[in-house]
FIDO-474212 format. One record per residue: x, y, z of N, C-alpha, C in turn; residue in one letter. Coordinates in pm, whole numbers, padded with zeros to 5 digits, always signed. Layout:
<recs>
XYZXYZXYZA
...
</recs>
This chain:
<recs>
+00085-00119+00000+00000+00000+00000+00089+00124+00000X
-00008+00230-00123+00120+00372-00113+00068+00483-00061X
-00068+00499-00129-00194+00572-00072-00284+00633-00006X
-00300+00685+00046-00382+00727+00177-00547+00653+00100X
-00578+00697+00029-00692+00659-00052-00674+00518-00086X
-00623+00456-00106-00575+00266-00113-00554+00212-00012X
-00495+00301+00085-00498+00204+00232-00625+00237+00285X
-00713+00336+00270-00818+00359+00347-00932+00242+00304X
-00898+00218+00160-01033+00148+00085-00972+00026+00119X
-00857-00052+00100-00821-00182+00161-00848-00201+00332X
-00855-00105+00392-00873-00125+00529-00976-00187+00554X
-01065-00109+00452-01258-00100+00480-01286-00236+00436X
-01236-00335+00372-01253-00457+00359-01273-00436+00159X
-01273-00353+00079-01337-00335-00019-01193-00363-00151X
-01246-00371-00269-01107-00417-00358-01094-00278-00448X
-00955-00237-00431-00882-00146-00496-00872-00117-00580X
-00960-00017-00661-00963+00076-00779-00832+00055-00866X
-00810+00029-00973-00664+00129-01036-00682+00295-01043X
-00755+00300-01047-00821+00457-01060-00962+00488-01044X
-00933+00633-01027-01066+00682-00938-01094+00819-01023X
-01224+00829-01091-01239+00936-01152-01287+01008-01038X
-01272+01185-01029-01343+01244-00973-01347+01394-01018X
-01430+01527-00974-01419+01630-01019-01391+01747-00858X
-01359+01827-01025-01261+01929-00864-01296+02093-00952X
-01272+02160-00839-01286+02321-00904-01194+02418-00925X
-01169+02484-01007-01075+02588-01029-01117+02699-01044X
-01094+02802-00921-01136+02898-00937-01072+03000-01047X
-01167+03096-01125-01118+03175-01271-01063+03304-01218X
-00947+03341-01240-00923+03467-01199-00996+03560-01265X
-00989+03718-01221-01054+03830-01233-01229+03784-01252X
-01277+03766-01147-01395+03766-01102-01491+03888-01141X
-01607+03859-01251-01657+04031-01245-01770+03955-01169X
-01825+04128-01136-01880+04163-01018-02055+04077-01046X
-02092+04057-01193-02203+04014-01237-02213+03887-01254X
-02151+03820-01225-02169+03667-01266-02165+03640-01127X
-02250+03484-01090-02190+03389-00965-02133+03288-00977X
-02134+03249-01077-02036+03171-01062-01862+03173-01181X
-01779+03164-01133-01691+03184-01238-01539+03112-01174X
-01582+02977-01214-01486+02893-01219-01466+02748-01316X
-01394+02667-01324-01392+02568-01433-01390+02455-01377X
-01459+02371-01383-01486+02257-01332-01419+02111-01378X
-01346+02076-01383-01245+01933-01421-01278+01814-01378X
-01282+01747-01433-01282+01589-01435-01173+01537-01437X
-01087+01475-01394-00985+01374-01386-01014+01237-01353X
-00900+01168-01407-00894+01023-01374-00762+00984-01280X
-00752+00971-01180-00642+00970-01075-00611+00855-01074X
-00484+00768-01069-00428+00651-01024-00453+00639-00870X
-00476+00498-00827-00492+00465-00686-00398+00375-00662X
-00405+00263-00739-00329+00130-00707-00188+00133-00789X
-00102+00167-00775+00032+00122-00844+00152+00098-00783X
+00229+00063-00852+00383-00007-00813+00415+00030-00710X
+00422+00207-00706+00533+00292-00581+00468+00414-00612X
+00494+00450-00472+00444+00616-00490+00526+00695-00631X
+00636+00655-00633+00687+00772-00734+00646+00728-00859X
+00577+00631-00920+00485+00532-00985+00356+00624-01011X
+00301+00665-00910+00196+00717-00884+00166+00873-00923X
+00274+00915-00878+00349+01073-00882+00343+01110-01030X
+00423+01043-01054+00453+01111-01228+00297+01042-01347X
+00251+00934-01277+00076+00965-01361-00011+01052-01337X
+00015+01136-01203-00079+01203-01161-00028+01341-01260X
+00114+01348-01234+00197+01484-01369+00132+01459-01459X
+00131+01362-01535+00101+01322-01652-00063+01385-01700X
-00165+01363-01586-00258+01364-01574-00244+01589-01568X
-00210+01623-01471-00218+01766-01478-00165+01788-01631X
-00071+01787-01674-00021+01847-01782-00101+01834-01902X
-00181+01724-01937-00295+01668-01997-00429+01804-01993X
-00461+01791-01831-00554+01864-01819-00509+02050-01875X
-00427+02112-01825-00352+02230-01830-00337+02267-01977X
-00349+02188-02093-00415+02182-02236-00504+02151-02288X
-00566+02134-02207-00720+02044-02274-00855+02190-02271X
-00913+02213-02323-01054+02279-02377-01147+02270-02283X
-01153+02137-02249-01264+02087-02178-01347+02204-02044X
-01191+02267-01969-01335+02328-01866-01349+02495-01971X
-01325+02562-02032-01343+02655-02105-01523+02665-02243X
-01507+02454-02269-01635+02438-02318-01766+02468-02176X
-01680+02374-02071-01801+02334-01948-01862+02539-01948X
-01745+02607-01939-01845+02742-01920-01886+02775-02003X
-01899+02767-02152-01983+02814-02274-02118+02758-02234X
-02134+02624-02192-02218+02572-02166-02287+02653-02059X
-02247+02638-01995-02317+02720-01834-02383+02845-01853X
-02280+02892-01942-02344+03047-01966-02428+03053-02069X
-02409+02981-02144-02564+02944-02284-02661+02891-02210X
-02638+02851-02086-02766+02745-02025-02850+02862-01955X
-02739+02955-01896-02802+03066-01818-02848+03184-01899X
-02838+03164-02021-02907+03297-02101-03055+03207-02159X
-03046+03089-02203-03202+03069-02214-03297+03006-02055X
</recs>
């Protein structure tokens, strides 16, 4: 076990993910004063179960640097804000 999240779920009696999708928030800088909400919302796929932490480490890099080019939360707010004008 390398994990805080793999030892917690092996503790609990339950069998170990290789990965764990989940979503997280990023708040958008320069906030105007008219909107409430204004941040980008991400999806990732996180490694749980592997070899060694430093195993673990550089998929999770892998995984930011991926995200840090990707479109995806820049569409999620076109959406939001087309949803909130009709």
């Amino acid at each position: 076990m390398f994990g805080a999240i793999e030892t917690a779920i092996e503790v609990s009696g339950q069998s170990v993910p290789h990965t764990l999708v989940s979503a997280f928030v990023l708040p958008r800088p320069n906030h105007p004063e008219w909107k409430n909400i204004h941040l980008a919302m991400i999806f990732g796929e996180w490694p749980i179960k592997s070899y060694s932490s430093v195993d673990r480490m550089l998929k999770i890099q892998k995984n930011f640097e991926s995200l840090s080019t990707s479109t995806a939360a820049s569409m999620y707010m076109v959406v939001i804000c087309v949803a909130s004008i009709l």
